[in-house]
Every structure is written in C-alpha cells, then in structure tokens.
N, C-alpha and C positions, 0 to 999 in steps of 0.2 A: 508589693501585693498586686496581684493582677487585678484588671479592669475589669468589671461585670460585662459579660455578652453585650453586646452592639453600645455598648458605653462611649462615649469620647471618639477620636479619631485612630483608626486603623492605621496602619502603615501602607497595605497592601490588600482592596479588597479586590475577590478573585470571583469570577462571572462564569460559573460552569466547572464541574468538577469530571469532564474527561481528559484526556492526555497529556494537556498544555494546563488545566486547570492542577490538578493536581501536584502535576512536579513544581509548578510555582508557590503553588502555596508548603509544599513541601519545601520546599528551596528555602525561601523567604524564612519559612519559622523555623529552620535548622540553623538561621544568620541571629536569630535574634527575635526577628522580627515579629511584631501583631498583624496580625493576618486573619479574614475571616473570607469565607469560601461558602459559594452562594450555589445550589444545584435543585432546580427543578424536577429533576426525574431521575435513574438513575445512578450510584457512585461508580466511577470507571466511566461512563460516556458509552459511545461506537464502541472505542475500542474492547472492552471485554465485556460487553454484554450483544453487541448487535455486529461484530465488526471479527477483529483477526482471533480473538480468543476462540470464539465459539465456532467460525468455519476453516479453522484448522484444524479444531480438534475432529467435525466432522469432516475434513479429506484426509485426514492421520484413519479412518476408519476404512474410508471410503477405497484408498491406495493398499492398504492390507488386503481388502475384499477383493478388487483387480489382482493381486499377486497370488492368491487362490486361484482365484480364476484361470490365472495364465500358471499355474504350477508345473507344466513341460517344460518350461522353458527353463526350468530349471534341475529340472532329469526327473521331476517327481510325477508321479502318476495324477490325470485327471482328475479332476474334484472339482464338486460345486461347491462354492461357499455357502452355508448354512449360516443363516444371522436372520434376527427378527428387527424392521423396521424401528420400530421404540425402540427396544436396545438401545440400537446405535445413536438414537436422537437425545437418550436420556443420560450413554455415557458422554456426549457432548456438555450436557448440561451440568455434571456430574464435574467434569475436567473444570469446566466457567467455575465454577462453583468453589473450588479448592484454591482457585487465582483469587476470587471477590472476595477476600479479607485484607490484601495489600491497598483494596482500594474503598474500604471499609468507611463508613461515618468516624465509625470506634476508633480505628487506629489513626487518622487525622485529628480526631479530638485527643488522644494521648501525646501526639507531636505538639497539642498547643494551638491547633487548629480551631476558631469559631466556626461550625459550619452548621449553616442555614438551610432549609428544604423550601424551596417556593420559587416563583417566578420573580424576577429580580428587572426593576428597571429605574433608569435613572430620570431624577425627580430635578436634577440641576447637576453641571457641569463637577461639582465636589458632594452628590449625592446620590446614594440609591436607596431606592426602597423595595421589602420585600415584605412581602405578606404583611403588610402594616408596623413594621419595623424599617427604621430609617438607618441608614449607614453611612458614617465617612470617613474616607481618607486622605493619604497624602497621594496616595496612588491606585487606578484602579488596572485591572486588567481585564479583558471582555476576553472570555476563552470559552463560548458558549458554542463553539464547533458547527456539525453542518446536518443534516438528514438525506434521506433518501427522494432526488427530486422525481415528479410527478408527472410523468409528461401531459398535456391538452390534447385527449383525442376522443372524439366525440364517443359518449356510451360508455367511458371509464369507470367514473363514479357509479354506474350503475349495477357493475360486476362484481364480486369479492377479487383478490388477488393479494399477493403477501410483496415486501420487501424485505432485505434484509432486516429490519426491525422488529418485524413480524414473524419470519417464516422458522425461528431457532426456537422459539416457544409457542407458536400456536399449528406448528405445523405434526400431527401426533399419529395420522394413521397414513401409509404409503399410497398414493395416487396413483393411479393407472402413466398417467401422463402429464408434463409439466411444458407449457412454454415459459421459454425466458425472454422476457423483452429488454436487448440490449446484449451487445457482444462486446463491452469491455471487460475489465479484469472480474469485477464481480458477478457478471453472467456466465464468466467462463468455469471461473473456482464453482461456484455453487452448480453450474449446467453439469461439469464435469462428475462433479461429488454425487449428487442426485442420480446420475446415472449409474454411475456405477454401483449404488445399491437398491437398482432394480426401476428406477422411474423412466417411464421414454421421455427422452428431451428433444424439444427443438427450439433452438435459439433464433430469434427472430431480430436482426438485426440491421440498423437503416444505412451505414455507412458501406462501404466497398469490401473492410477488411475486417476482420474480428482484430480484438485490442490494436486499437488505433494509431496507442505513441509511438508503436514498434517499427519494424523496417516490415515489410511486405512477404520476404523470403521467412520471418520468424510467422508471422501471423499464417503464411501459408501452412506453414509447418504444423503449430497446432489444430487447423483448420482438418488437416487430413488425418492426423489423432484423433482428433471429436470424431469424425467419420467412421475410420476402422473402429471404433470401442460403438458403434450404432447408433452414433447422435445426429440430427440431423441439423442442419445450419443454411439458413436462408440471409444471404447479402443483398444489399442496396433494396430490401425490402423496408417500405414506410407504410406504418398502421397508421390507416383512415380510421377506421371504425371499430367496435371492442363490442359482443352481445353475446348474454349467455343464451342457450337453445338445448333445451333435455339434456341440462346437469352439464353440457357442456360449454366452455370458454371458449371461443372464435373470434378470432384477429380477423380481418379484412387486411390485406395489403394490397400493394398494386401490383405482387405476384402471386394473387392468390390469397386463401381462405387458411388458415392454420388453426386448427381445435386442439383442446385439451381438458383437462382434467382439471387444471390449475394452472393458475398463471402465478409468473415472478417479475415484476417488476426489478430491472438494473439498468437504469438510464442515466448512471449517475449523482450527483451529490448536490445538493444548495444550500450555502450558508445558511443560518442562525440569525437575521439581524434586526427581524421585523419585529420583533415584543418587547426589544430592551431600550424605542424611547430616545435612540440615538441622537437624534435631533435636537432635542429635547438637552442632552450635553454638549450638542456643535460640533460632535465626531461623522465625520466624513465617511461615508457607503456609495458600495452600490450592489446589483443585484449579485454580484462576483465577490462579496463580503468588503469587510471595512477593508477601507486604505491605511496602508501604512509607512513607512518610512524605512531608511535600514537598522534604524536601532530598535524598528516596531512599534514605535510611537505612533500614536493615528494625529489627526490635526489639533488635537487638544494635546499640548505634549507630557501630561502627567499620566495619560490614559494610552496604556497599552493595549495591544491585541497580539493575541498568538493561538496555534494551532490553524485549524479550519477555517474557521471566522475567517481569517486575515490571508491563509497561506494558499497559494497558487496550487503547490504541489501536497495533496490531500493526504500525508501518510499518519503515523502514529510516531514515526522516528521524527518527519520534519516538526511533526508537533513538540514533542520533545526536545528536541534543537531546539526552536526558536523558544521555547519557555526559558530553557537555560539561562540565554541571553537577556530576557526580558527582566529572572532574579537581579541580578548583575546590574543594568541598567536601572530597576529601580530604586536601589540601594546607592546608587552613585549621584553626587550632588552636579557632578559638574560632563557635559555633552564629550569631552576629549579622554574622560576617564568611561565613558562607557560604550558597549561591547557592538560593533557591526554584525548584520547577520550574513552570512555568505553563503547562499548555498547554488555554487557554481557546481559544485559535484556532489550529488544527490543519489545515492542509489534508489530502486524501486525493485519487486518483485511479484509476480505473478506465482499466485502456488496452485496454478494445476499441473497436470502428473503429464513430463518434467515438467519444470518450474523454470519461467523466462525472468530473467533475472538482467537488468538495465542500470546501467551509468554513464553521464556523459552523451557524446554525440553518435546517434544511429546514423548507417548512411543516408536515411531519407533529410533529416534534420540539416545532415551535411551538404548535400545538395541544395537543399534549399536556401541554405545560408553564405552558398558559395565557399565554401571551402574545400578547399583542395586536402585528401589525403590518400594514404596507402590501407589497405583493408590485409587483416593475416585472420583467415580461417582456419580451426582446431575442429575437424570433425571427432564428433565423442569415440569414435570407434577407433582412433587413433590411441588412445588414453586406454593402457593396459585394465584398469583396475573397470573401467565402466564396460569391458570385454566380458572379464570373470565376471561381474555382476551382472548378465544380459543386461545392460542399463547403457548399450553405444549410440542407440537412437538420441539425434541433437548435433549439436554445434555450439563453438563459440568464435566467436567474430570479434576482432582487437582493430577499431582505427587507431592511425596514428596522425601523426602531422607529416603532409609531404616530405620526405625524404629525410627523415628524424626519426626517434624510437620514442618523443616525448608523446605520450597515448593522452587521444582526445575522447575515446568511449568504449567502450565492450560491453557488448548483447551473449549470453548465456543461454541457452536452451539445455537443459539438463536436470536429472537430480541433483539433489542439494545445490542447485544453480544459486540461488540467492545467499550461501553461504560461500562457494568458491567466488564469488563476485567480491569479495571485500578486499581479494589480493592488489585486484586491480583500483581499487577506491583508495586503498593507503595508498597505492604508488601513483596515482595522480594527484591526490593532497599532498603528497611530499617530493612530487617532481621527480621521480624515481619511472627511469624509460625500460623498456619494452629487452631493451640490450640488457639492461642490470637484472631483469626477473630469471631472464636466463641464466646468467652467470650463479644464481644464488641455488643453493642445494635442495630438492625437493625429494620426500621422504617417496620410497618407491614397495610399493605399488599405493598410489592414492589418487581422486578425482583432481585435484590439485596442482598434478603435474600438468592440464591442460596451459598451465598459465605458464611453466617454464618453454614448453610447446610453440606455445606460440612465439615466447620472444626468441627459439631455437628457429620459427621460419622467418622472423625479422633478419635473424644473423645472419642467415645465407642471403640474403639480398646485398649485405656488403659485400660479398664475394664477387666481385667485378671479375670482370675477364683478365685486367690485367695486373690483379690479385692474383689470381691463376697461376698464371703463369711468375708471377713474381715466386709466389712458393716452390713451384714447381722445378725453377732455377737453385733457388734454396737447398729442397733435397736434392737435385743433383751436385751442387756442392759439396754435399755430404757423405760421397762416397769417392 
C-alpha cells in the first residue's frame, strides 16, 4: 500500500522540476523508487517554457520568413513575406504548448511522482519544508536550475525591459526597435529571430567578440551575417547608464548613446541557490552554484546537485547527463558502484541561421592551453548537397592532435550544424580519428559528407614526398 503524500521518509526528494529535476525523479520512480518533486513555478523549468522550446520554435518561423525573403536565390520570383507579428508569437506558444504535457504535473503524478507546488527549503540537513509541509529523505537532490542574471547598471530598475523569461509571453505587439544587451548565444538566437520578422536590432555588447567561447574567425563570421540581414552590433561597448526619454530606451555606453523601443536583456545565467537555506543543510555554494564532486555529491554526501544549480556548462543535454548519473548514484549503497560524471566532450550549439555548432577544443582554447595541433578546414561550398541548397555559406574546422588523426574539437558554421556535429562527438567518445571517418561511406549527396571531407584533407597530409615517389616507383613497375 502506498504511503500518504509527504508521509514517512522518501527515497529521493527532487528540488525543482526543470531538465535535471524531472529526468531524476522520472528515473528514480521508474526504479522503484518514492520520489517526491518539489517546483515552485513552472513544470518543464528554462527549458520549455523560457528557454530552447519556445525560441526554436520562434527561429523555425523566423528562418522560413528569411527564405521568402531571399526566394531568388532559389530561381523564384521576389516576394515579400506576408505574416502578422502575433501569429508568429502565438504559433510559438502554440508548438510550447503541445511539448508541456510530457512535462505535466498529471503525468509525473501517474509515474508515481509526489509533486509539491511551493518554495522548498531546507529546515535541517535530512529535511525540507515546503509550503508548511515537511519532507524527508534518504536523499535529496537540489535541481532548482539558474535564471536570467541582471546586470548593475545604474537606471536599470527603473526601465521596463524583457528577458528571456519574459519576452515569449508578454511580448504581444511588434516594436519598432529592440536592443539587445549581450552578444552571447541568446542575444544572438533571439537578435537574429526578432529581426528577421521585421524588429530593428541592435546588439549591444561589452566584450570584443559576439559569442565568446568560439574561435574569433567563427564570431567574425556571424558578426558579418548579423550586418548583411541589417542588424547592427556594437563591441567592446559597456553600458554606464540605462533612461527611458519619449517612450524610448537609451543605453549610454562609452561609444555612444543606442535607443530603442525595447530592450532585451542577455547577459547570461545565475544560479538558483539563495531561497533553498543551504546553509542551513551545510551544503557548500558559491555565487557560481553549489559545489560538487564527480559523482555530483555536494559536501553533504546524501545531497546531490544537478543541472544548472551545479553544472559549469548551462545546457539542457548537460543537464540531462548529469541527472542520469545522479538516478544511478542514489540508488547505489556503496562510492565504487556509483557513476563519475565526465563531460570531457560536450557538445553545444548556437541556432542562429547557420547554426554554430561546438565540441571539444577551438583553436583559441588550444592556444591558450598550449597545445599543439593540426587544424583541416571543410569550406561548406566544398559539400555538393549545401551547393544545390544555396546553403555554401560557413565552414567547418577539425583540430587534431599534432601529427595524429586522434580529433581534439570541431567548430561547425552551418545548417543543421548542430546535428552534423555528433559525427564527430561519437568519434571522439569512441577514439575513432579523422583517418577512419574517411575511410567510412557517406551517403551522397548529404551535408554530412563534410566530415568524410575533412578526414579526405587529413589523408593527403600523409602523402609525404617520399610516399610519392614510393608509389610512383610502384606504378612504373606495373607496366
């Protein structure tokens, strides 16, 4: 007979019901396990309500409208694309909406799931309380993820502006003009998106380069896309001061004044850590989310962390990953039976139009760390299939390890970049080099081939001169 709601001791309670929250307690209660899952706000997290659901489905809009727009380039006669603002915002919301039943109350509670609605914090190292409900277990997991951080500049607080948390549902009639503050990956995706149905952008950004992790020649690249599609992008610009003035927003920088219609805050992510009390169970933080270990233990070792909270690399997949690990580990009684988390290779993707798509070491990264390697460039225009697609525009770039085929990273600039990038993610999780992608058959005509490609410019670098000549000798033997 099951236990009544917050009855007795849990197995597994779970702190936050987005990407890491959910698969765990999903995990946990498909083992057996009592499990009760604790969320504040709402089911799904970032990720399908504030995050990749809902501004995919707005650049899946946004990249049809651009392909209108350019329709010569495809033998078709000029044409404006025709599309009403709402529309396009509501079939976003529309798409969110047909996803938020896998991440449902209802269907966790038919899994066997307790799940709690309130703010959750712990009252002692083996308890939490929520809404005046007390809860314990054998183990907990804090997966209460990160939001959208806020930068300190003077006159902020006093402007409206939207974040991604904001800007998918309160954002409802099309603005003349939008700045973006911040040139990472989500200034880019939403600057790009925005623009191309119909908002002037300008991204306002403090660093040197837009999206920062990348090599220099990839950020170039999309820098000069933002430009030709009419976006404008200010670097090494730092906003002093923020003031509305007749209905409009005005940044101050220290190159200049930038106005608009609206502002977007993308400055980035900060953990989750200040309401759950930490202290309070003698789990270890800091402003960079809790600490943890490699099995994702924080210093309390019954209390795990996963996703955002904890994870360095902010995605939905690492979140994912590390939950996995975390089911695993707290189902296991003994340290040598449970799971490390490794995430030496990691991919990541950028989805504006192409889409930069990342694993492993970029050359900046590599210099920085002193390592010596060989770089093989795949210009897309080389790749038949992105020819007949006018889709040549890009590159991909394969390090290796000096004078080896074993690959340290590949950067993607492309369509479906983030989907041809996994060829190269197995073959570095399976040790499989640059020589064997080539050898292997790739279906012709497909974007795919850029990866045989490249290990085809790997192979001619073993053609030494006196390879050359060695064959060379060979077929004149043969006659």
């Amino acid at each position: 007979m099951n236990a009544p709601k917050a009855s007795g001791v849990y197995n597994v309670v779970v702190i936050g019901a987005g990407t890491a929250g959910l698969v765990t307690a999903a995990g946990t209660a498909s083992l057996g396990g009592r499990v009760a899952l604790i969320e504040r706000n709402k089911m799904g997290g970032d990720c399908l309500n504030f995050g990749c659901v809902p501004s995919k489905a707005l650049i899946s809009s946004a990249r049809l409208v651009q392909q209108i727009r350019e329709a010569e380039k495809w033998g078709l006669r000029q044409q404006k694309p025709q599309f009403e603002f709402a529309e396009v915002m509501e079939r976003m919301r529309s798409r969110r909406a047909k996803i938020a039943p896998n991440d449902s109350q209802e269907r966790f509670e038919s899994l066997g799931v307790d799940v709690f609605r309130g703010e959750a914090r712990f009252v002692s190292p083996r308890e939490v309380e929520v809404d005046g409900q007390h809860l314990r277990a054998r183990n907990f997991v804090i997966a209460a993820g990160s939001r959208a951080a806020i930068p300190r500049i003077d006159g902020l607080d006093a402007v409206p502006y939207f974040t991604n948390e904001t800007i998918f549902d309160e954002l409802h009639e099309k603005p003349g003009s939008m700045v973006v503050l911040g040139g990472g990956p989500i200034g880019c995706e939403l600057g790009q998106a925005f623009s191309r149905i119909g908002i002037k952008i300008s991204i306002v950004h403090s660093g040197d380069q837009l999206l920062p992790p990348e090599d220099r020649d990839v950020a170039g690249f999309m820098q000069k896309r933002f430009a030709a599609e009419g976006m404008e992008v200010r670097l090494n610009a730092k906003t002093t001061r923020v003031r509305s003035e007749k209905g409009k927003i005005i940044l101050e920088t220290n190159h200049g004044e930038v106005a608009a219609d609206r502002l977007l805050i993308a400055t980035g992510r900060t953990p989750n850590v200040e309401r759950l009390s930490l202290k309070i169970a003698g789990v270890k933080y800091t402003e960079h989310g809790v600490e943890v270990n490699d099995y994702m233990q924080t210093s309390q070792p019954h209390i795990y962390a996963a996703g955002d909270v904890a994870n360095r690399l902010k995605f939905t997949h690492t979140a994912d990953f590390t939950a996995r690990a975390v089911v695993r580990n707290t189902l296991m009684p003994l340290q040598l039976l449970r799971q490390k988390v490794n995430c030496a290779v990691v991919p990541w993707c950028t989805y504006t139009d192409p889409e930069v798509a990342h694993v492993g070491l970029g050359e900046k990264e590599a210099v920085k760390r002193g390592i010596p390697y060989d770089l093989f460039v795949v210009p897309m225009e080389e790749v038949d299939r992105a020819v007949v697609e006018n889709e040549e525009a890009g590159f991909a770039k394969i390090l290796t390890q000096k004078g080896s085929d074993k690959i340290l990273g590949a950067t993607i600039i492309a369509p479906h970049a983030g989907d041809l990038l996994h060829e190269f993610v197995l073959a570095m999780n399976a040790g499989v080099g640059l020589g064997k992608i080539a050898n292997m058959i790739h279906a012709y005509p497909t974007f795919a081939e850029l990866a045989r490609k490249a290990g085809d410019k790997y192979n001619k670098t073993r053609l030494t001169p006196f390879a050359k000549k060695l064959f060379a000798w060979l077929y004149r033997r043969a006659f």
